[in-house]
Every structure is written in C-alpha cells, then in structure tokens.
N, C-alpha and C positions, 0 to 999 in steps of 0.2 A: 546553751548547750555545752561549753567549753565547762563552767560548773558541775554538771551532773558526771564528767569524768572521771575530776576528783572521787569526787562520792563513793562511785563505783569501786574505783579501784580502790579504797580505804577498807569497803565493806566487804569486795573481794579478799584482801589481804588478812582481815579481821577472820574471814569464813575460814580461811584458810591456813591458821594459825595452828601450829601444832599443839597437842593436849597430851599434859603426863599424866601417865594411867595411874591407879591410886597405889599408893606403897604396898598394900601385901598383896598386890594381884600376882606375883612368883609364886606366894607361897598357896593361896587360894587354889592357884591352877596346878602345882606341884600334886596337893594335896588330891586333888580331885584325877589328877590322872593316876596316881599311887592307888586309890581305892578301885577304878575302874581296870588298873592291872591287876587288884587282886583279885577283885569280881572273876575275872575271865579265868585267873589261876582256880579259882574254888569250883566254878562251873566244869571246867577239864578237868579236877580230879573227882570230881561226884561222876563225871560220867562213866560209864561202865561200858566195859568193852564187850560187853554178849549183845548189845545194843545195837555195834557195829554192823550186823548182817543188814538190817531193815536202814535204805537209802529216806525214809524218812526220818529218822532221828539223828540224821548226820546236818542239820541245821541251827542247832543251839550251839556242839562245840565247832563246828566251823565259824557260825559267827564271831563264839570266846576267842576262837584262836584268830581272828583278823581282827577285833576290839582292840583285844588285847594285846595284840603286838605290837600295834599301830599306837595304843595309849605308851606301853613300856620304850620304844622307840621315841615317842613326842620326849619322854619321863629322862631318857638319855641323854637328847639334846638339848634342853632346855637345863636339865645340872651341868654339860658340861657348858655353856654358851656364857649361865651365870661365874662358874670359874676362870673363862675366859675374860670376862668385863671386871672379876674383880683384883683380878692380877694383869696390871697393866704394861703392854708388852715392851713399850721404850723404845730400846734400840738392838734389841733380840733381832727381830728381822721376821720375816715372812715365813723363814724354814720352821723356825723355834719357835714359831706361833703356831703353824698348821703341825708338826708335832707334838706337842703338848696338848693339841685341841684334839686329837687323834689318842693318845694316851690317857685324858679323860675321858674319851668315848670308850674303849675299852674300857676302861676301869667302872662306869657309871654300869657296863652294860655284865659286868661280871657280878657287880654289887646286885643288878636284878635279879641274873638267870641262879645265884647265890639265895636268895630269896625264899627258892620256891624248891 
C-alpha cells in the first residue's frame, strides 16, 4: 500500500503540471477579438435609425453594442497586459506599475474608439 502512494502522487503532480499555450495564441486571440469589434462597429453603422420606433429591431444593435464592447474592452486589456510583461517593472514600484498599466489602458482604449 505504502508503494501505490508514490505513484499517485507522481501521476498527481504529472496531471498537474503546468502547459505553455502555443506562441501565437496573443496574436490568434488579438486578431480574432479586433475582427469581432469590427463586426459589431459595421452592424451599428448599417443600422438605421427610422428602425428605432419598432422595440423589435432593437436586438441586433443591442447585441453589436454588448459583443462589441465586451470584445474592444477584452482587445484593451490584453494590448495593454502584453506591454506590461514586455517591459519589466524592476524596482519602479507598485505605483509606476499600476500607472503605466492605467496609461496603456487609456491609450489602447483611444486607439479603439480612434478606430471607428
């Protein structure tokens, strides 16, 4: 019985091993949120505003506009998070990290709304 411990915990540890995701899964997912915020941009300007009276056709651009905000928001964080990891903070401190990580958020999120 004392044998089958080892085991376990080997095959535990092995399960439980962390795995790196493949190299261009940034750009993969980059990419794929950039074309779903434009979706949603091209869907809100097709739509027409004489449209507006009838509470039935307010489900396409209500959906673009929460896809879409939700995709340009993910598109935000994830540019500025990679700026974050690829400038490495040293001995900046905690302030000069979470400002800088705050002024790539602005900046990612004015290159969006810049966009469109």
């Amino acid at each position: 019985m004392t044998e089958a411990v080892p085991n376990f915990e080997s095959l535990l540890r092995e399960a439980l091993a962390p795995i790196e995701p493949p190299a261009d899964l940034v750009e993969r997912l980059e990419g794929t949120l950039t074309n779903i915020t434009e979706m949603a941009a091209d869907e809100l300007e097709a739509w027409e505003l004489s449209a507006m009276r009838d509470p039935r056709n307010w489900v396409r651009p209500a959906a673009a506009l929460v896809v879409g905000g939700a995709a340009g928001t993910a598109l935000v964080v994830l540019r500025a998070r990679r700026r974050a990891q690829a400038s490495s903070p040293g001995l900046d401190g905690m302030r000069d990290t979470a400002e800088r990580t705050i002024r790539d958020l602005e900046r990612e999120a004015r290159k969006l709304l810049g966009e469109r």
